[in-house]
C-alpha positions as CSV (number, residue, x, y, z in Angstrom):
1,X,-18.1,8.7,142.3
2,X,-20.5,9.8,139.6
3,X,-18.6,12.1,136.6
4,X,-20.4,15.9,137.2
5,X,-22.1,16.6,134.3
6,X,-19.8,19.6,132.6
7,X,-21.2,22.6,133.1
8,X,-22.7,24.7,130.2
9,X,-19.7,27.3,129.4
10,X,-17.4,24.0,128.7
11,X,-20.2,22.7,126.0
12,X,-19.1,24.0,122.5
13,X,-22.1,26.6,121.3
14,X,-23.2,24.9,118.4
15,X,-24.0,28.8,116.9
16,X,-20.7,30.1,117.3
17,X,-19.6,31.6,113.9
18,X,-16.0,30.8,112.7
19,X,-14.3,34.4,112.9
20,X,-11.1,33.6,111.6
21,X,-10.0,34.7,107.7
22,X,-8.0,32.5,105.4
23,X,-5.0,34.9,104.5
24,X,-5.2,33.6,100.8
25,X,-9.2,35.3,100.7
26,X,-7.3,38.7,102.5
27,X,-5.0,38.7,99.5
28,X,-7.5,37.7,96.9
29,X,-9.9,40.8,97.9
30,X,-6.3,43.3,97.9
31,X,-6.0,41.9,95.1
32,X,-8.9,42.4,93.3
33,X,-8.7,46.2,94.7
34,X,-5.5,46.5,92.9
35,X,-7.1,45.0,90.0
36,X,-9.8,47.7,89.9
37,X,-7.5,50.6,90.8
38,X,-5.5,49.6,88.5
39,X,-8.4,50.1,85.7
40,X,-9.4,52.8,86.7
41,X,-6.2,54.7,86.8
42,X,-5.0,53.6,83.3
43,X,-8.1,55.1,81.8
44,X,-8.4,58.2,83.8
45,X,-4.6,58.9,82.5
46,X,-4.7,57.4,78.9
47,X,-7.8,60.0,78.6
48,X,-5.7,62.9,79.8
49,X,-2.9,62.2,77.5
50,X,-5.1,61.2,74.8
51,X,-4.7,64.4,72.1
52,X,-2.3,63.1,69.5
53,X,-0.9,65.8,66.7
54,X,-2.4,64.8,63.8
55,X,-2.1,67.6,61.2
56,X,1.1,70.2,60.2
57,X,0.6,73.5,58.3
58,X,4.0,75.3,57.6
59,X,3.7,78.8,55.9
60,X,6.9,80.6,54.5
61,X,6.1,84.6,55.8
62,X,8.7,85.9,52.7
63,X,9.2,83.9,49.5
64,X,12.5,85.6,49.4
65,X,14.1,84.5,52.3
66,X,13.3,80.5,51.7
67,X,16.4,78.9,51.0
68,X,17.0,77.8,47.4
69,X,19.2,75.6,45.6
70,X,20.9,78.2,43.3
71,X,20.4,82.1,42.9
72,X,21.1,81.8,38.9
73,X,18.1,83.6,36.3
74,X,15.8,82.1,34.2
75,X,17.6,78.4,35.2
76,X,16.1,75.7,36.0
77,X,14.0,78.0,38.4
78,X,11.1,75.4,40.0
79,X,13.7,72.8,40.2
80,X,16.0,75.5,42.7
81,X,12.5,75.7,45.1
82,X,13.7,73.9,48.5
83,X,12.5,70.6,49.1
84,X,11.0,70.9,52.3
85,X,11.1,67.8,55.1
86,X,9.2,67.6,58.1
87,X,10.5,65.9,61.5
88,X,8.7,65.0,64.2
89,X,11.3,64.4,67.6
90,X,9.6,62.7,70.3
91,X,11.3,62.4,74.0
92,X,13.0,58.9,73.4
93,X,15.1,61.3,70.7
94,X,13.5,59.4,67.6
95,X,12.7,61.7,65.0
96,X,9.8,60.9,62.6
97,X,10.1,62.0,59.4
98,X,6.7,63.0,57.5
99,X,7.9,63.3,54.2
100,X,9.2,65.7,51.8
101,X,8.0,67.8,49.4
102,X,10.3,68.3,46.8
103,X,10.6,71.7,45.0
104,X,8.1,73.8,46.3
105,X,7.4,76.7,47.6
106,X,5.5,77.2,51.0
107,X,4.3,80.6,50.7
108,X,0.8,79.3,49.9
109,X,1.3,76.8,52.9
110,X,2.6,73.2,53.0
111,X,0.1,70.7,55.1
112,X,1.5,67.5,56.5
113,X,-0.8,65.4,57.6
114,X,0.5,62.0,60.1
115,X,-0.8,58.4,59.3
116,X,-0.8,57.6,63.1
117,X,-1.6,60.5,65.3
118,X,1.7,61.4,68.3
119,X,0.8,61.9,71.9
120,X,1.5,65.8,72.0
121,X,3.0,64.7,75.6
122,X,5.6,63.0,73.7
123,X,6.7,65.6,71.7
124,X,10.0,67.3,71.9
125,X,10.0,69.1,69.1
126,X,8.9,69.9,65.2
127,X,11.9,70.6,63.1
128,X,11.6,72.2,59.4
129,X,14.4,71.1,57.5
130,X,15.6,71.3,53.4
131,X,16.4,67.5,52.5
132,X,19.1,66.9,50.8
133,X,21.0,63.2,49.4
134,X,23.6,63.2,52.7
135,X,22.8,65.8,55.3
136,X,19.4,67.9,55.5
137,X,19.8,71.5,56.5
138,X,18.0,72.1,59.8
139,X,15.6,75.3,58.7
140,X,13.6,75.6,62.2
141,X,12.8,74.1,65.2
142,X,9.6,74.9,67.0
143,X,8.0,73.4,70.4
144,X,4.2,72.3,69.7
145,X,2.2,74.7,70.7
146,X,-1.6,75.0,70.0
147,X,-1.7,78.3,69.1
148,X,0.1,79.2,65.3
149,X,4.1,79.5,66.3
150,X,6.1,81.8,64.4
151,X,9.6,81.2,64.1
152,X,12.3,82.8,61.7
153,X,10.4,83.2,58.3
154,X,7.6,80.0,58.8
155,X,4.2,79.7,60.6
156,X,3.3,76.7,62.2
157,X,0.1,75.9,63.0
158,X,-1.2,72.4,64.5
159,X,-4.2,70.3,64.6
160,X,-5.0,67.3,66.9
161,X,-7.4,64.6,67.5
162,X,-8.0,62.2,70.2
163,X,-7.6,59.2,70.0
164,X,-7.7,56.0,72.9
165,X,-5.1,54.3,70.9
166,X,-2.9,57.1,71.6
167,X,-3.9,57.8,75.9
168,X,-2.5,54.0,75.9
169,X,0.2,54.0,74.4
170,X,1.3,57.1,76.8
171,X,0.1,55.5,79.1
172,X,2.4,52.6,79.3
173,X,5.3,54.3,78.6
174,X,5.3,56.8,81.5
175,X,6.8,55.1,85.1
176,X,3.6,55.1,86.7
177,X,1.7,53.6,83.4
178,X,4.6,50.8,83.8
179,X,4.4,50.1,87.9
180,X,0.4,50.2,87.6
181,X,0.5,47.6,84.4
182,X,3.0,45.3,86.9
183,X,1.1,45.7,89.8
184,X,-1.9,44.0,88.2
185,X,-0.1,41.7,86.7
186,X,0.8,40.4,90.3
187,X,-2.4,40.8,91.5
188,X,-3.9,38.4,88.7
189,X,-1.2,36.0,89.2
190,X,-1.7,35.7,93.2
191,X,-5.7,35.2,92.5
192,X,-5.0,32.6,89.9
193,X,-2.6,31.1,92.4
194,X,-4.9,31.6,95.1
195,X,-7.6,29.7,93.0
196,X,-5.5,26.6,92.3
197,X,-4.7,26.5,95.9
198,X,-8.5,26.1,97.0
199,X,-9.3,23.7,94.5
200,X,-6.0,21.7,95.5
201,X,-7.3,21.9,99.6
């Protein structure tokens, strides 16, 4: 008995498109959405949290009430002038110190000016302080603030500056800065391993 000839839905359709996806392309294109999110998000933050301090003006409101290193007449009188410090405390609790300057009055204003701007997010704290050989005497301590702060007998006033350099370094050192730089370092591995895997096959 003759074979029947099979009947047309039994033929493969020479025009049928291959539907399925290869799981490693899936991941590469989540990757590569990571990848891009990931971009985007560190420089939509790093430009929010790019104004760094980058000047210090500290006026003394009563030349009388500064602190002095003896209260004797006609004595050595520029030499008893306070030598003023400036500290910087950021919120890992590391204080930058900007300096001193030595026997001097700050009626007329002292300026301190940073070589390397601080995110103003990162600031804790600016502390006036008399320096001294073992243990400065803590004067003031003022928040940052960018309107002029008055506290005890000093004036603080504050000027900033944006900078890139200073969005990306707060950046990476807030949590989310940290899991966003992770993340696409995962997602570049998985594509380079995702790569070697197609040449490989």
């Amino acid at each position: 008995m003759a074979d029947e000839p099979e009947s047309d839905s039994q033929q493969p359709d020479p025009h049928a498109v291959k539907t399925s996806i290869s799981p490693w392309k899936i991941i590469s294109w989540v990757c590569c959405l990571v990848i891009i999110g990931s971009v985007l998000s560190c420089v939509i933050i790093a430009a929010m949290q790019s104004e760094g301090l980058k000047e210090v003006k500290v006026t003394a409101l009563n030349a009388a009430a500064e602190p002095r290193d003896h209260d004797i007449p006609l004595i050595k009188q520029k030499e008893a002038l306070p030598d003023y410090e400036l500290l910087i405390i950021t919120q890992e609790r590391i204080g930058y110190k900007l300096g001193a300057k030595p026997n001097t009055s700050a009626v007329e204003g002292l300026v301190w000016t940073l070589k390397k701007p601080i995110g103003i997010h990162n600031i804790v704290g600016i502390r006036l302080q008399d320096q001294d050989k073992l243990i400065s005497d803590a004067l003031v301590e003022v928040p940052f603030s960018r309107d002029p702060v008055v506290a005890d007998n000093y004036r603080f006033e504050f000027q900033t500056v944006y900078s890139a350099q200073v969005g990306l370094e707060s950046f990476f050192q807030t949590p989310i800065g940290l899991a966003i730089a992770f993340a696409f370092v995962i997602a570049v591995l998985l594509i380079l391993v995702n790569y070697f895997n197609l040449d490989f096959n």
